[in-house]
Legacy VTK file of the C-alpha trace (Angstrom):
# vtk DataFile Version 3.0
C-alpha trace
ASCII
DATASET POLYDATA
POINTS 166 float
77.632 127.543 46.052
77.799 125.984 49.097
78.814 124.523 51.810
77.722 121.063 50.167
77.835 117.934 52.602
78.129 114.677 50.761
77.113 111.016 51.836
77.684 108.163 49.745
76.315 104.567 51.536
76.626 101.668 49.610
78.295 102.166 47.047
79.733 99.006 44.819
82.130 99.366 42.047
81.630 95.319 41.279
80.157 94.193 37.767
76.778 94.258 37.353
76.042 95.375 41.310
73.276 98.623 41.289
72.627 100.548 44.345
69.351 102.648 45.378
70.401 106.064 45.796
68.314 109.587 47.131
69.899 113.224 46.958
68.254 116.290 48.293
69.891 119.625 47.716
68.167 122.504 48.829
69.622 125.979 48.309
69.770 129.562 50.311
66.690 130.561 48.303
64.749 127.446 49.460
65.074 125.696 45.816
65.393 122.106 46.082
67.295 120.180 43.725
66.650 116.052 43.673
67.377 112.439 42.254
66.667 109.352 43.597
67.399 105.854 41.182
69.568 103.216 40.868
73.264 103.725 39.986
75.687 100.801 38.981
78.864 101.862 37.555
80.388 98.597 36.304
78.626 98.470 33.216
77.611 101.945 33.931
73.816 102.288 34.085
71.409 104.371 36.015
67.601 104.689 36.474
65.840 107.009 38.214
63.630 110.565 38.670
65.833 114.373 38.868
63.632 116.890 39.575
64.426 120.821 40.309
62.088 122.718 41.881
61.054 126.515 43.589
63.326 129.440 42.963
66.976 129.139 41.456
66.544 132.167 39.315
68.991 134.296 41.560
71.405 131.354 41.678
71.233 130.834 38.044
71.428 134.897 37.212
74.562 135.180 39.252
76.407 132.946 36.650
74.949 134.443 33.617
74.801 138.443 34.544
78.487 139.049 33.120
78.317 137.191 30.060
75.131 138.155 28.993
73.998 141.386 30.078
71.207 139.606 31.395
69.626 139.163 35.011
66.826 137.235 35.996
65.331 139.779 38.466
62.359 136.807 39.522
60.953 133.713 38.898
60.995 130.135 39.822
60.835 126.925 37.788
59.916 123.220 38.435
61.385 120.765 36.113
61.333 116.923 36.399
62.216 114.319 34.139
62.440 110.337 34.529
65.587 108.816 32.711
67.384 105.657 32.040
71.424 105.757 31.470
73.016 102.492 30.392
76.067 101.016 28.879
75.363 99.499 24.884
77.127 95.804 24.296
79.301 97.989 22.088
80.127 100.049 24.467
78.600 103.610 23.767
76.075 105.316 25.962
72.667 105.332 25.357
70.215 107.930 26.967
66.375 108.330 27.786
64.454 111.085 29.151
60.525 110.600 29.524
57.916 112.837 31.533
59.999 115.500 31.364
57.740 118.598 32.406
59.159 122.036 32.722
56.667 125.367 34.118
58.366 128.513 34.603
56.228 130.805 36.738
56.690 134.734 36.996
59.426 135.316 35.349
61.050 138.589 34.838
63.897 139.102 32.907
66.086 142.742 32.268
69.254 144.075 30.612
72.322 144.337 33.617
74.379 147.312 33.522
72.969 148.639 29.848
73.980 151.907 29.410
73.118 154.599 26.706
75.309 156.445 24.208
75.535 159.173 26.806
76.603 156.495 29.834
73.313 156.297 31.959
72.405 153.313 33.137
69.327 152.184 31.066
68.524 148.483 32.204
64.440 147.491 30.927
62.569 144.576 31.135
63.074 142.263 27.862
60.995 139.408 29.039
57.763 138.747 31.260
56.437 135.651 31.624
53.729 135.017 33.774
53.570 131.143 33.157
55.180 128.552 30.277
54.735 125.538 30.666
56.238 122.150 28.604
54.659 119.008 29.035
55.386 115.423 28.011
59.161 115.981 27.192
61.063 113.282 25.955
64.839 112.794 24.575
66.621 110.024 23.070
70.338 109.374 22.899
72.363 108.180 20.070
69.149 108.637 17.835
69.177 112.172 18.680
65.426 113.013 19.131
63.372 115.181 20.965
60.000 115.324 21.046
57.163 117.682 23.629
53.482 116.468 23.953
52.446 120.019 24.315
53.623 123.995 24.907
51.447 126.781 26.825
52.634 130.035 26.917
50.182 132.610 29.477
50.657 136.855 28.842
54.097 136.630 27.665
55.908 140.098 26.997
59.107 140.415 25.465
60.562 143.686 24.479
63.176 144.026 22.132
65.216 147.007 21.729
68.843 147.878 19.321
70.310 151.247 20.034
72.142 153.222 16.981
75.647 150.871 19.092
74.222 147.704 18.213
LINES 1 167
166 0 1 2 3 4 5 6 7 8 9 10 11 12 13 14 15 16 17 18 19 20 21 22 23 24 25 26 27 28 29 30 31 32 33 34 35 36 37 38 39 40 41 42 43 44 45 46 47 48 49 50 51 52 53 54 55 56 57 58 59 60 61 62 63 64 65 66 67 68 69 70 71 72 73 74 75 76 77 78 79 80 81 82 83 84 85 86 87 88 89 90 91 92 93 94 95 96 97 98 99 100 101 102 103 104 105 106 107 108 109 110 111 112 113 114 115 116 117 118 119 120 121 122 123 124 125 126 127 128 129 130 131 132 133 134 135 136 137 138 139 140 141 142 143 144 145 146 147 148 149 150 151 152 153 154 155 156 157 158 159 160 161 162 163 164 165
């Protein structure tokens, strides 16, 4: 995952001192990964918009292929949420998420190096998902709640299968 060139500008470590900051990460597959907020880290507290967006499904299949069985053979996603981070008199964390809005478009899931009784390869397609989309997401830390305003799910597919193995 890389290379990765960092630039930090104005950045204050004094008491109650916030900075404005932007990052932009865009990967080989032309998936862009971004915040932009405020950041102070003495209380800590941050405010600000992350957003993910275009195609990270071969990124994010790379990591999961071994310890799943799993690959993502296509799709892309767009996810965005607006948060606030801050520092409780006591001392804890506190956490909010609002607006957060996840759609998942074309995606194609299969088994990775399934093999039958017999040891041919036998890798299907467990999951197609033309389009799910979450809207209105919204989180809140220590409470610990979660709440969506709404869930569409378009021509989903999903294909289970357990061999006499397991």
């Amino acid at each position: 995952f890389g290379p990765v060139n960092v630039a930090i500008q104005n950045l204050n470590t004094l008491p109650q001192r916030e900075g404005q900051q932007d990052v932009i990460i865009t990967t080989e597959t032309a998936g862009v990964f971004s915040w932009s907020g405020s950041l102070q880290l003495n209380p800590l507290r941050s405010v600000g918009h992350a957003q993910v967006l275009g195609s990270h499904m071969p990124l994010v299949s790379a990591y999961m292929r071994d310890a799943t069985g799993f690959e993502i053979a296509r799709g892309d996603a767009d996810f965005g949420f607006d948060y606030t981070l801050d520092t409780a008199p006591d001392g804890n964390l506190t956490a909010r998420v609002d607006n957060a809005n996840l759609t998942l478009r074309d995606l194609l899931v299969r088994t990775s190096g399934a093999q039958t009784a017999t040891g041919q390869e036998n890798d299907r397609d467990v999951l197609v998902l033309p389009e799910l989309e979450v809207r209105g997401g919204a989180l809140r830390w220590p409470e610990r709640s979660v709440a969506v305003d709404g869930v569409d799910v378009n021509d989903a597919a999903l294909s289970l299968h357990r061999d006499s193995a397991g």
